[in-house]
N, C-alpha and C positions, 0 to 999 in steps of 0.2 A: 441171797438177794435175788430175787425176781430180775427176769431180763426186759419187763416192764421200766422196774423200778431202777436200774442203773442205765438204762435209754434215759429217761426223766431225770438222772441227777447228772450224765453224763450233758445232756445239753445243755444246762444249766450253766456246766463250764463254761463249753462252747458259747456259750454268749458272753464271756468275758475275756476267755485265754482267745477264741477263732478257730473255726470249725479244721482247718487243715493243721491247727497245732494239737488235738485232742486224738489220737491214734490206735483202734483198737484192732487192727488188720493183726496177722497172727505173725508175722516178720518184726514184726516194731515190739509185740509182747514178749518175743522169745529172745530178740536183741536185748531190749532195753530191761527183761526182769530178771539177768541173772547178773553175776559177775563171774571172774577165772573159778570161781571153788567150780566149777559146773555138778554141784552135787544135788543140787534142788532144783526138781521142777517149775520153772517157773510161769506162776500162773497170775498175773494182774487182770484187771479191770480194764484198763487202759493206762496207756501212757499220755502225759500231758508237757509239753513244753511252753513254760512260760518265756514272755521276752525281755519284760523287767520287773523292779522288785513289788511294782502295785499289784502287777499280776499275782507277783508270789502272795504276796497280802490276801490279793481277793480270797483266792486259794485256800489258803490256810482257814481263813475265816469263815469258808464257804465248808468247809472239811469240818470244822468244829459243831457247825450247826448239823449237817446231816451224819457224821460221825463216822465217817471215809476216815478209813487210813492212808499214810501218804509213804512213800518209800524214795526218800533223794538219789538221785544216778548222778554220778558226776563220769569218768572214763568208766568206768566199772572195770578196773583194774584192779581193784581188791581179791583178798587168798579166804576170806574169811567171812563169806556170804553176809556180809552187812548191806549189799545194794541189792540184795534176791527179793525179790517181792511175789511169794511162794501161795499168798490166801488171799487173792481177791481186791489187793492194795493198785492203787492211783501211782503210778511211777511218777514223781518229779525229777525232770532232766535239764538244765541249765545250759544244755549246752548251746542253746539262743544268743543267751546273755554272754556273750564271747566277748566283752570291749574290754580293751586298756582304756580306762578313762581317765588319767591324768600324769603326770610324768612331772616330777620335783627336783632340778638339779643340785639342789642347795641340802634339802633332806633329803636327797639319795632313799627315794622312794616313789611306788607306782600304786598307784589305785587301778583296782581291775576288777571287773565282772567274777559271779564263781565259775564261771564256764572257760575263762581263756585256758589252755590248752600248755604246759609246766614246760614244752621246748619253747614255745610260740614266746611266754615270756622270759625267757632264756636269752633267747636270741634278740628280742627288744631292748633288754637288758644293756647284751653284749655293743649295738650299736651305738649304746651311747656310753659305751666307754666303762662300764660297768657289769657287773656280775649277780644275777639270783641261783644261791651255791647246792639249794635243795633238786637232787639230782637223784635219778636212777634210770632202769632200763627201760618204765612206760613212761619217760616225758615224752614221748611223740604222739600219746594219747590219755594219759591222766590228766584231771583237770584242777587248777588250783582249789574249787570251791571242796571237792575230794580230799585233795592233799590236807586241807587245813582238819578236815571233820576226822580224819584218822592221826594226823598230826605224823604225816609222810617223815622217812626219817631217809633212806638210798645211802649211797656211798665215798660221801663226803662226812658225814656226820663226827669222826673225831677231831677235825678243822672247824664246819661250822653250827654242829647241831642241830638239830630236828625243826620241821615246821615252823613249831609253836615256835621258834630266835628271832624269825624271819616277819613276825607277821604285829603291824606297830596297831590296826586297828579292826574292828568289824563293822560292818552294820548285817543285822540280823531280822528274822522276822521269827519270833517265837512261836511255842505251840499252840500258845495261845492266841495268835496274830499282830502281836506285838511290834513294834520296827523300833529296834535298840540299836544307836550308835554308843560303839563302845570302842573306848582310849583315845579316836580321834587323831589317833597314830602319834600322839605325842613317846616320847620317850621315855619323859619322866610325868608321870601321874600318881599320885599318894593321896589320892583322894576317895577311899575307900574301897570295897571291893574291887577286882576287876575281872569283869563276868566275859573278859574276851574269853580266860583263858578254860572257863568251863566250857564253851563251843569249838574249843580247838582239841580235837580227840574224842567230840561226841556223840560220832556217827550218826547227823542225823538225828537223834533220838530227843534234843530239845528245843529241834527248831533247824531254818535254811538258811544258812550264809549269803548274802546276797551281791554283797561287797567286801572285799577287803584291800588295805590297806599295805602296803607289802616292802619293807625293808632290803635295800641293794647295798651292794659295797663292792671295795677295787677287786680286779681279775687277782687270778694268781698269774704270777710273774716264770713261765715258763716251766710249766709243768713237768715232770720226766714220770716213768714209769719201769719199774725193775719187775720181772715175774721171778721168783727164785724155787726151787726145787727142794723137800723137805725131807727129808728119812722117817721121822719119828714126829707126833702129835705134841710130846713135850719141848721141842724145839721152836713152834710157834710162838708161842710168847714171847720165849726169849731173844728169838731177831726183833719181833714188836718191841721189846724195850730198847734194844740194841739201837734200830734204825731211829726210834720216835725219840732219845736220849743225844742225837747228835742231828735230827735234819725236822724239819718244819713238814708233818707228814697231812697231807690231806685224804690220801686216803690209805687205807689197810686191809684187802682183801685175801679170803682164804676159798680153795675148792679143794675137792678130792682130785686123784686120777680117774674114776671109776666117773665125775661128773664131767673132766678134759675129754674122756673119750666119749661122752654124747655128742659135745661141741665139735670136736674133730669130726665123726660122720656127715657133719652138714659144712664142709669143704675149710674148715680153718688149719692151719697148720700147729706145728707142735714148735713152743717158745726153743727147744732146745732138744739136744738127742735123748740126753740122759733122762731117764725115768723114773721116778718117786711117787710113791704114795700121796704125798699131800702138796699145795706150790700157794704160795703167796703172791701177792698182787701189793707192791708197794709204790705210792705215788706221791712225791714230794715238789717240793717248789723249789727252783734254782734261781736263789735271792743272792747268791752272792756271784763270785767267779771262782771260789775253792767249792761250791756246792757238789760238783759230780768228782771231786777228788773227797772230798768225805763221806759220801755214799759207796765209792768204792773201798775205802775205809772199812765202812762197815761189813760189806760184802767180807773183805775180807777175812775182819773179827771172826765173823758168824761160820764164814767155813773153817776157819781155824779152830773152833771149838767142835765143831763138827754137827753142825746146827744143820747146813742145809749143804747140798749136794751140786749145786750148779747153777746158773744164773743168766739173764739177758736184760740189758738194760735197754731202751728207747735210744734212737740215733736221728729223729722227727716227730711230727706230729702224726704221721700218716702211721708210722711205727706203734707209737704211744697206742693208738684210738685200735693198731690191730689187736696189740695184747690184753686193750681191755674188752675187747670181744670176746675171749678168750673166757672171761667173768662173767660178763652179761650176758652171755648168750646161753648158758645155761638152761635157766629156766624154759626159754619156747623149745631147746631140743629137745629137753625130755615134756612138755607138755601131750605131745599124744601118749605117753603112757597110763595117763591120768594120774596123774602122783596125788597121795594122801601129802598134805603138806604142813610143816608145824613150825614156828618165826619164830623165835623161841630169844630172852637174853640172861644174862648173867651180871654181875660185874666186869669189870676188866682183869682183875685181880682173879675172880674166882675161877675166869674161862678154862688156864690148863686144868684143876683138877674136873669141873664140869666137862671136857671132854674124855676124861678118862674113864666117868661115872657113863655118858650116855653111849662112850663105845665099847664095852664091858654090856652093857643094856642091849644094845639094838642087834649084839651078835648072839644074844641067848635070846632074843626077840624074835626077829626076824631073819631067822636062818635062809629060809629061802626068797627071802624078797633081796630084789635090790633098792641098797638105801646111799642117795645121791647127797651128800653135804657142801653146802657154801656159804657164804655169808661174810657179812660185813663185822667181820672177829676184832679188829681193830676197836670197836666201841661195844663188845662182848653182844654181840648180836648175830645166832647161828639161822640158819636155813636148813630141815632136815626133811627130803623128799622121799619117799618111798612110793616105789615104782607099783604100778599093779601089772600082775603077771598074766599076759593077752590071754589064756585060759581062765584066769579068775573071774567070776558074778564080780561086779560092783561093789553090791551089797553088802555080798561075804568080805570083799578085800576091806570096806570102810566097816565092818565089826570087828574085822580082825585088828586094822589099825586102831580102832577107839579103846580094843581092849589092855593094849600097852600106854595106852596115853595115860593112865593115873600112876602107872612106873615112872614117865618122864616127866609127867609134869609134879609127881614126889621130888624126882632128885633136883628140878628145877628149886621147888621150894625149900627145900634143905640149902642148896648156895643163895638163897633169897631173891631168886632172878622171876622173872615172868614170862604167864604162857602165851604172850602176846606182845612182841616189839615195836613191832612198826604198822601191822597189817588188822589192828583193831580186834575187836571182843565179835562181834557178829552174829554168826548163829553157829560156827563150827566150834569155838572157844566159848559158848557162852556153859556149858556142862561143867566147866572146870575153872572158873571165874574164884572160885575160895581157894586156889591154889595161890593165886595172886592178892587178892582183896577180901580180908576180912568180913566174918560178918554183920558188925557194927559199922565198918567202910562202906560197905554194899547197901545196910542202911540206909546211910545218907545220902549215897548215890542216888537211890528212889526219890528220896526225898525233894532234890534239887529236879528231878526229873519230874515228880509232881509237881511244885511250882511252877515251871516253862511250860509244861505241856500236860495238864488237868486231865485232859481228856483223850490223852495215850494216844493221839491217832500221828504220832513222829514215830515214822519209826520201830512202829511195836512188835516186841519178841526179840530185840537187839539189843545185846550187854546182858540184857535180864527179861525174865518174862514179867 
């Protein structure tokens, strides 16, 4: 495209979105066209921020005529280059449309803009006496309209399930510039398809979220939190069954030591003296007043069989939120290493032997990388980072990772798990998409993608080319 030719399509916008929301300064293109993969260059057109959903309308419709493709930003907290807009794509970003617009104390639910901000309504939530339980380490910059289009899943998910639980209605604007109010946030609707739940986990690719509708419910009733200390990989599960078999668990988290000791350099302390291989993150709810004498219980269980090696339980909340630092904070310690990264899940059932296949894998793999594991193992969903080593190219370290990826994402497909959890298909998982989805599934995928959006310009080169 001529720099004629997109000055001329570029004002065009500008006469509907307003000359300070349409951005092509080279700060705003390098911000707003990439996401966490930082593996692609990203190159947009410009960036356009609409402020509500007629804008998004015009847009769309305005996109279809001159055949602009559109690329949604919501935080751009994504692992999986779905929000990269790499060829010359129109960034749409939401984060304008930031309103909670209505609040229902009777159905215990909120209607919000796609742009409000996943603490911001956390914490709305919380005031009024209630909870939205879709939680992870970027709610203080992911944004709901993101969370629904990947169908965010964080670590609460064996309590309250994924996005897609939480979420009673949409209104949409298609690829086709369509505005579909969809479910209307009722609960119960048997009234024929219901095409929310194809926009929830569709990156984008059939259209922009504009509003949703969004389902709350009661707090947990006094949180605690145990970090426990591991010997052996076969031991994991069996505390998970042990601890989730006697306490009401909200959440189940696993890391390595080799991931503790990122987190420790950036001044966190160590839960306990004793040192093991692997440490769990266990967080339950004290619904009764024998609650922390059955959690000790099991504690005890577990090291009497010889499960786990040593333990700290929460004695506050100030305690609680340390050790789950401890978890969370993983990711941004090792993020300057640039880690190749893979979201990867399983069953629950299938997680022990699937750790035994990918750690058997990554030590005839990756001998000399280091490879950092964590994840939300409680709902068989791993994290598996590999470090790139400060002498390595780029280039070379993401050839060398792409070329074990058909090893993992084999033994993935053999326990029937997927090469993608929580953090969507994109552009880094789009190569290996038949590991997971058929291609009679993938098929129909297109197809419904034809329908919404005729003229490819959602999205395109994401899920599938």
């Amino acid at each position: 495209m001529s720099h004629s030719t997109s000055d001329t399509l570029l004002a065009g916008i500008r006469d509907f979105i307003g000359p300070a929301h349409v951005r092509t300064d080279s700060d705003s293109l390098l911000t707003y066209g990439q996401d966490w993969t930082r593996l692609y260059p990203p190159k947009p057109l410009a960036v356009v921020l609409p402020g509500d959903r007629e804008q998004v309308r015009h847009l769309v419709q305005y996109a279809n005529v001159h055949r602009l493709a559109l690329v949604p930003s919501g935080g751009r907290t994504g692992l999986s280059g779905g929000a990269v807009a790499a060829n010359g794509e129109l960034v749409v970003s939401c984060e304008r449309m930031n309103r909670i617009l209505a609040f229902n104390p009777i159905d215990r639910s909120v209607i919000c803009e796609p742009g409000v901000i996943t603490e911001t309504l956390q914490n709305y939530a919380r005031e009024h006496g209630l909870f939205y339980p879709v939680d992870f380490a970027a709610r203080g910059s992911s944004q709901i309209g993101g969370n629904i289009a990947t169908n965010a899943g964080g670590i609460k998910v064996i309590r309250y399930g994924m996005t897609r639980d939480w979420v009673l209605g949409l209104k949409v604007i298609t690829g086709k510039g369509d505005l579909l109010d969809l479910n209307k946030g009722l609960v119960k609707n048997a009234s024929g398809y219901d095409l929310r739940h194809l926009f929830i986990g569709s990156e984008g690719t059939l259209g922009l979220i504009v509003e949703a509708t969004l389902k709350l419910t009661l707090p947990p009733r006094e949180p605690s939190v145990m970090v426990l200390g591991v010997q052996e990989l076969d031991g994991i599960m069996a505390i998970f069954n042990a601890f989730q078999n006697r306490l009401t668990l909200t959440a189940f988290e696993f890391f390595s030591e080799q991931a503790l000791g990122h987190v420790l350099q950036k001044g966190l302390h160590r839960p306990f003296e004793t040192i093991t291989p692997y440490y769990v993150l266990v967080e339950f709810e004290k619904n009764s007043e024998t609650t922390m004498e059955t959690a000790l219980e099991a504690f005890e269980y577990c090291a009497g069989q010889g499960w786990l090696a040593d333990g700290v339980i929460s004695q506050s909340e100030a305690q609680a939120a340390d050790l789950w630092r401890l978890r969370e904070n993983i990711a941004e310690s090792i993020a300057h290493h640039v880690p190749y990264k893979n979201d990867i899940s399983v069953r629950v059932s299938q997680v022990p032997a699937f750790l035994g296949d990918i750690d058997t894998l990554f030590a005839q793999a990756y001998p000399n990388f280091q490879v950092i594991w964590f994840g939300h193992i409680g709902d068989g969903n791993l994290h598996v980072n590999i470090l790139k080593p400060a002498d390595l190219d780029t280039v070379a370290f993401v050839a060398k990772c792409q070329t074990v990826n058909d090893l993992l994402f084999s033994a993935i497909q053999k326990r029937g798990g997927s090469i993608s959890a929580e953090h969507g298909v994109g552009l880094t998982k789009k190569p290996y998409l038949h590991y997971t989805r058929d291609a009679t599934e993938v098929a129909y995928m297109r197809a419904i993608k034809q329908v919404f959006d005729p003229n490819s310009i959602m999205n395109p080169g994401k899920i599938f080319d």
